[in-house]
Each structure stands twice: as C-alpha cells, then as structure tokens.
C-alpha positions as CSV (number, residue, x, y, z in Angstrom):
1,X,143.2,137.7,137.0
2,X,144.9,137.0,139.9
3,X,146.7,139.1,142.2
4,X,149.0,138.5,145.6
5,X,146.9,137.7,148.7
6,X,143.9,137.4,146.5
7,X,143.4,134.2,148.0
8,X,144.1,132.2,151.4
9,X,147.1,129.8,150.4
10,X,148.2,128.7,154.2
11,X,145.9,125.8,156.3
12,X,143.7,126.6,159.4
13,X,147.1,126.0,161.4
14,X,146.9,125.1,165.3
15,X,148.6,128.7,165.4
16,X,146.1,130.4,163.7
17,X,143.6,128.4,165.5
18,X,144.7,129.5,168.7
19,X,145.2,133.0,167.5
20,X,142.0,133.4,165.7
21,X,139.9,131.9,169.3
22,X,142.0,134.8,171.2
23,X,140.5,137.1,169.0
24,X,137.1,136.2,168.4
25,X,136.3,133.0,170.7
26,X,133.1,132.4,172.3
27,X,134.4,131.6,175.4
28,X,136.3,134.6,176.2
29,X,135.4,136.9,179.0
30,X,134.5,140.3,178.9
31,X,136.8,143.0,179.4
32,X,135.9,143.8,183.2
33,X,134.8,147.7,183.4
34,X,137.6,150.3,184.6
35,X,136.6,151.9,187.9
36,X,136.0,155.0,186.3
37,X,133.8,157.7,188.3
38,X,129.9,157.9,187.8
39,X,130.8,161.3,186.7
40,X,132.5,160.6,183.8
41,X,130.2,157.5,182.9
42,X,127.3,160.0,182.4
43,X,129.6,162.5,180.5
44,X,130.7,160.3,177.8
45,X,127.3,158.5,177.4
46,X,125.4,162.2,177.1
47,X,128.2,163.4,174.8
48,X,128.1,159.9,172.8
49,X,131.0,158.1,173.1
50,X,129.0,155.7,174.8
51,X,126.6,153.7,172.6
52,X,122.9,152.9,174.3
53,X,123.9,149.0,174.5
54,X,126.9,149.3,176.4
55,X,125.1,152.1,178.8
56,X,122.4,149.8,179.4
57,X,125.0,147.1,180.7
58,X,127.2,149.9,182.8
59,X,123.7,150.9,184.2
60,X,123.2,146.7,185.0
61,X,126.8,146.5,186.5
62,X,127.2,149.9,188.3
63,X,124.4,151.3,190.6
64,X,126.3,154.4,191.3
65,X,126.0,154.9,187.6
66,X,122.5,154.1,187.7
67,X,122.1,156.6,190.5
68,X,123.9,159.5,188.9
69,X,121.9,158.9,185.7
70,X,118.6,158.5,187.5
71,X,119.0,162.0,189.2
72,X,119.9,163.6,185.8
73,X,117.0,162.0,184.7
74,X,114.9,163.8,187.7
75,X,116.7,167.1,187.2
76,X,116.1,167.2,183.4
77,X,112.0,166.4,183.8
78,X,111.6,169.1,186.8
C-alpha cells in the first residue's frame, strides 16, 4: 500500500546535487573552532558537552587547552 512521499519520485537534479555536496561533501572544510577561552573548553568537556573525539582534536589544535587540561590533570592526581 502506498502512501505520499513513500518513495523518491524527483531525479538526482544538478540542484540537489549541489545541495546534497553542501551538506554532506567530502571536500568541505571543517568548521574552524570559535576562540572560546581554555576555561570554558575544560568546562564543557568535564561537564560532557564535549564528546572525547572532538576534545582530543581541540587538545591537537589548541595548546592553551592542552595546558589548562594538563594542570587539571596534575591537580586532580596530587
């Protein structure tokens, strides 16, 4: 039984096309980092809103973050 929008009825227009690469192409940039403060790196990735991937790549891209979060580190082992 079919129902509306059960299936695609339109073509892989050049619209779409260009649409769709916007969306998910391979060739498109990361979104460069906001210049937030260290601070409030280390706040959202202890309180979760950061997930372990994406820290690991702020830690890669920001060595003040990496600083911060090495000396919590430090201060949580003493």
């Amino acid at each position: 039984m079919g129902v509306k929008g059960d299936k695609w009825r339109g073509g892989w227009t050049p619209q779409y096309a260009e649409n769709h690469n916007k969306i998910f192409g391979k060739n498109k940039e990361k979104k460069k980092m906001s210049e937030g403060t260290p601070e409030q790196y280390l706040e959202m990735f202890l309180s979760e809103q950061i997930m372990p991937k994406e820290w690991y790549e702020i830690l890669q891209e920001r060595p003040d973050v990496k600083k911060l979060y090495q000396k919590h580190l430090e201060k949580r082992n003493a």
